[in-house]
C-alpha positions as CSV (number, residue, x, y, z in Angstrom):
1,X,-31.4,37.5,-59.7
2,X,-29.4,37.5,-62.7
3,X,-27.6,34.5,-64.3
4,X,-24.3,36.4,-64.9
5,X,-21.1,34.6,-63.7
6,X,-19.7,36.5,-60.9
7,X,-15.7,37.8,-62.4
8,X,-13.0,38.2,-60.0
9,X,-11.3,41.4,-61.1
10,X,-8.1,42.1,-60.7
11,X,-6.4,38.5,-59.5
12,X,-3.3,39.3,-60.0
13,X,-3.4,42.0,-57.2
14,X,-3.8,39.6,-55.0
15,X,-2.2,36.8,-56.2
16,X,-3.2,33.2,-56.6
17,X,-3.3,29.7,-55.2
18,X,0.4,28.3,-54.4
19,X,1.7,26.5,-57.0
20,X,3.7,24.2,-55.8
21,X,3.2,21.9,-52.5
22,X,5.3,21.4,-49.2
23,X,8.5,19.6,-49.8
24,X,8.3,16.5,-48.1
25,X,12.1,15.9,-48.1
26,X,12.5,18.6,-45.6
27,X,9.8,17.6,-43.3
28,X,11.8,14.0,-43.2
29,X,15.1,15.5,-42.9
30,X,13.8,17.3,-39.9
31,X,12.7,14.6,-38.6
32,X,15.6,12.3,-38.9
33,X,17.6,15.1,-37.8
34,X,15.4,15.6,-34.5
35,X,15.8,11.7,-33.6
36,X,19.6,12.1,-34.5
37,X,19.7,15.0,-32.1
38,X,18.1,13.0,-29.6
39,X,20.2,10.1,-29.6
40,X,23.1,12.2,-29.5
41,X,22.1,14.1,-26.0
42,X,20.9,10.6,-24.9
43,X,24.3,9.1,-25.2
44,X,25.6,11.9,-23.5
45,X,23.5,12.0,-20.5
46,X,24.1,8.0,-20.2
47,X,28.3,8.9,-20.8
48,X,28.3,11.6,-17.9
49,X,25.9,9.0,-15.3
50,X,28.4,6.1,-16.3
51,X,31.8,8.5,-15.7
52,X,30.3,10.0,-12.4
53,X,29.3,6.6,-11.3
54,X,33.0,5.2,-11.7
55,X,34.7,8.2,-10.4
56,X,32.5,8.0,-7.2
57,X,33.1,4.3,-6.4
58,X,36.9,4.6,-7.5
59,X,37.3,7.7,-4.9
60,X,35.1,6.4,-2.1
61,X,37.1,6.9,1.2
62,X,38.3,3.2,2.2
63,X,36.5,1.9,5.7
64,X,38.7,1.4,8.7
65,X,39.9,-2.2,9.4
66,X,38.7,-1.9,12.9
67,X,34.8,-1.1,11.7
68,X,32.7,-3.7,10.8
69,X,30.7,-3.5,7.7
70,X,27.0,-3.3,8.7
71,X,23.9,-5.5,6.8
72,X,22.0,-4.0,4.2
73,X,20.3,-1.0,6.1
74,X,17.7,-0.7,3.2
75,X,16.0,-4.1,3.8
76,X,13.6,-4.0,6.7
77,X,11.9,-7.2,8.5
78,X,9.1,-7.4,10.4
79,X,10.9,-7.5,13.7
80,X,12.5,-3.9,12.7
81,X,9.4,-2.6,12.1
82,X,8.0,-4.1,15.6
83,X,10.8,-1.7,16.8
84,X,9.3,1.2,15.6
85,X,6.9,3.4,17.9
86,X,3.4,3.7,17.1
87,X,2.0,5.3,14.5
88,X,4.1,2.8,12.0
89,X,3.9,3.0,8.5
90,X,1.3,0.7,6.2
91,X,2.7,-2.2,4.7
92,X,-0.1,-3.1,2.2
93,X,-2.3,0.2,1.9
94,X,-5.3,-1.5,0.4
95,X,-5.4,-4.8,2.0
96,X,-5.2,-3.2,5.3
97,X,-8.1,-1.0,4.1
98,X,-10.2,-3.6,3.1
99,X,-9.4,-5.4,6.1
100,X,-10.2,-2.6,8.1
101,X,-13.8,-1.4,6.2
102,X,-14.7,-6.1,6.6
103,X,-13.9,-5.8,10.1
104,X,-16.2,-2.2,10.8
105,X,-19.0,-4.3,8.5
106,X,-18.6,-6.8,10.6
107,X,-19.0,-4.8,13.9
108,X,-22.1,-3.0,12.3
109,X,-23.8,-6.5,11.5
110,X,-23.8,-8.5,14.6
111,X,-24.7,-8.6,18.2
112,X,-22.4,-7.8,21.0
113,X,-21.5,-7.4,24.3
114,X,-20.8,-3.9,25.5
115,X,-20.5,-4.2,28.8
116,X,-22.6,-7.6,30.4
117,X,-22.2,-6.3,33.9
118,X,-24.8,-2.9,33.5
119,X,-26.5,-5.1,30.4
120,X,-25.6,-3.2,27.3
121,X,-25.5,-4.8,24.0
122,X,-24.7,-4.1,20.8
123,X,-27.3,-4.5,17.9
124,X,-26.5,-4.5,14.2
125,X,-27.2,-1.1,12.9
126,X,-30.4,-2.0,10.8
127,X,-32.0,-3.6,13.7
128,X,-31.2,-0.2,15.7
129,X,-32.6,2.0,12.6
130,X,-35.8,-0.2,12.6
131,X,-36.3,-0.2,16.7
132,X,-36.0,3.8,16.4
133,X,-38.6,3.6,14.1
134,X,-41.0,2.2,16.0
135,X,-40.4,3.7,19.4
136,X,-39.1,6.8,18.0
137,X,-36.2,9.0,19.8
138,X,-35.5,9.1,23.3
139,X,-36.6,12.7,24.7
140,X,-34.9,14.3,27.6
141,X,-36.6,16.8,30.3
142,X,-36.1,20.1,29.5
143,X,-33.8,21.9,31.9
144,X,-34.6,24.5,35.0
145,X,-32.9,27.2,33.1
146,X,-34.5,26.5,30.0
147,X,-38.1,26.1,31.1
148,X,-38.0,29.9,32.8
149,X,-36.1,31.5,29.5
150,X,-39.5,29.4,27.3
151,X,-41.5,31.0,29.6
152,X,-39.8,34.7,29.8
153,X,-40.0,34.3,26.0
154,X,-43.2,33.6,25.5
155,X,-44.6,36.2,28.2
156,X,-42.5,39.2,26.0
């Protein structure tokens, strides 16, 4: 390796570095400008809302002496909603949830009558996992039909 500086050529073919930075005033200008422009189309948008609002109440069609004026339809009580047919809408999404998963929980976790006159009960489900455990699955018999295509099977 040699020690000799390495000498760009011919810089001014290509030119240099930039020699003088990014005005800063414009960048603020901009700026200002921008948020200028955007309180401007603000005040319009709120202007037109405001003017259509009035003119719509000023030219609402009067209502008839002879019709009474009806409650607030937008406010709805429990007895309204009893009126509704079932499916009805959730009032409270995730307490009704919750109340929903406590109340399975529950069912899973305790004993139960079924049905007391043929003597079925209901166990909670780890007591049913562990009793399958030890006795294992129930097994049915094998079918008439079934037995004779095992056996046509297994003779082929």
């Amino acid at each position: 390796m040699s020690n000799e500086p390495i000498r760009n050529h011919d810089m001014g073919a290509h030119g240099s570095y930039e020699k003088q930075d990014l005005n800063s005033r414009g960048i603020i200008y901009f700026f200002f400008g921008l948020i200028a422009l955007l309180a401007v189309i603000y005040g319009i948008a709120f202007g037109m809302y405001r003017f259509l609002d009035s003119y719509n109440h000023a030219n609402q069609a009067t209502m008839s002496p002879m019709v009474a004026p009806e409650a607030d339809t937008r406010t709805v009580t429990d007895k309204d909603t009893q009126a509704f047919p079932e499916p009805r809408l959730e009032k409270n999404e995730r307490t009704e949830l919750r109340e929903f998963i406590e109340d399975q929980d529950r069912k899973l976790a305790t004993y139960d009558w079924m049905d007391k006159d043929k003597g079925i009960v209901q166990i909670p489900i780890d007591r049913a996992m562990d009793l399958i455990v030890q006795r294992g699955l129930p097994v049915r018999p094998a079918a008439k039909g079934q037995e004779q295509q095992k056996e046509g099977s297994s003779a082929q």
